[in-house]
C-alpha angles and dihedrals in degrees: 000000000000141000126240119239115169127016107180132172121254122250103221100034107034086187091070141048151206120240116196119194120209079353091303114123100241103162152007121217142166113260101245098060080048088059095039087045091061085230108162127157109280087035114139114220135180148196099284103044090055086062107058091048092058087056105054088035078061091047091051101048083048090060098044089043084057095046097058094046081059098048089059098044135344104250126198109255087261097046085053093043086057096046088057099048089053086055093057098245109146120247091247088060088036086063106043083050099054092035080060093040094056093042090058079039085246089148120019113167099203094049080051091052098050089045095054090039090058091042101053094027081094094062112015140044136244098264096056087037094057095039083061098051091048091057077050089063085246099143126229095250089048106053079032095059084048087048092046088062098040117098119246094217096066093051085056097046088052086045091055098043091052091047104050088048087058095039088053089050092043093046083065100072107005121066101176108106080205107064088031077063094054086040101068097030084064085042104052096035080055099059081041115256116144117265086250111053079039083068097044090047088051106050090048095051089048102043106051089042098054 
């Protein structure tokens, strides 16, 4: 048991303070579970109540630590999860915070998934789109059930316009229809179309330019 004798605001952070117990600094806190805590100068306070401040001051830093790493840029739930763990904060926190995070729509895998799906759809295909998805913790039903309602067309379009950009560079040093050909198969797989609508892509480039 011991008595608190001086609770001061901290000078870099007013939304925290510093709690010194029999005139020994023992925790720092953010001013509201102070309030909530009941914690005034003269206070006793013992072991376990100081327990169970640490914890929700845990909680609390978790939360705010998960708030900024948003602010900068909206992460998928693993790739939070991740960032968390880095930070120190204990799975039982981790979860309460994600579990917060989903309910505000703060992360929403599916909404990630749409938005990084529009944004790479200029200069990559679906494949390597989707492999990097999954390494986001985005599953398969649920970047499949996004594939099953995007337009093919546009896919192909993309494809084309890619294509004929690298035929025209290569043209520039290489002759061989043949190995143009390779060229752009291995082109075209690496940024992750299929093998099939690269062929396609392909025969049409090639055709209509020639």
């Amino acid at each position: 048991m011991g008595k608190i004798t001086k609770i001061e605001s901290q000078k870099r952070n007013k939304d925290r303070v510093n709690v010194y117990i029999d005139n020994n600094y023992a925790f720092s806190a953010y001013m509201e579970l102070v309030y909530k805590e009941s914690l005034k100068v003269n206070s006793e306070v013992d072991e376990e109540k100081l327990l169970r401040i640490a914890k929700k001051e845990n909680l609390s830093k978790c939360k705010e630590s998960a708030l900024r790493i948003i602010e900068r840029s909206y992460k998928t739930e693993k790739e939070m999860i991740q960032r968390l763990n880095e930070k120190g904060f204990d799975s039982e926190n981790i979860a309460i915070v994600i579990d917060f995070l989903k309910e505000y729509n703060f992360i929403n895998d599916t909404n990630y998934a749409k938005m990084y799906i529009k944004d790479k759809l200029s200069s990559q295909g679906m494949q390597k789109i989707k492999y990097s998805l999954l390494r986001k913790g985005i599953t398969s039903d649920v970047i499949e059930e996004i594939m099953s309602n995007m337009d093919d067309n546009k896919q192909m379009d993309t494809a084309l316009e890619l294509a004929r950009k690298k035929y025209n560079s290569l043209l520039k040093t290489e002759k061989d229809k043949y190995k143009l050909w390779n060229k752009l198969l291995r082109y075209l797989v690496g940024r992750g179309y299929d093998y099939s609508m690269a062929k396609d892509v392909i025969k049409e480039v090639m055709d209509n330019i020639d």
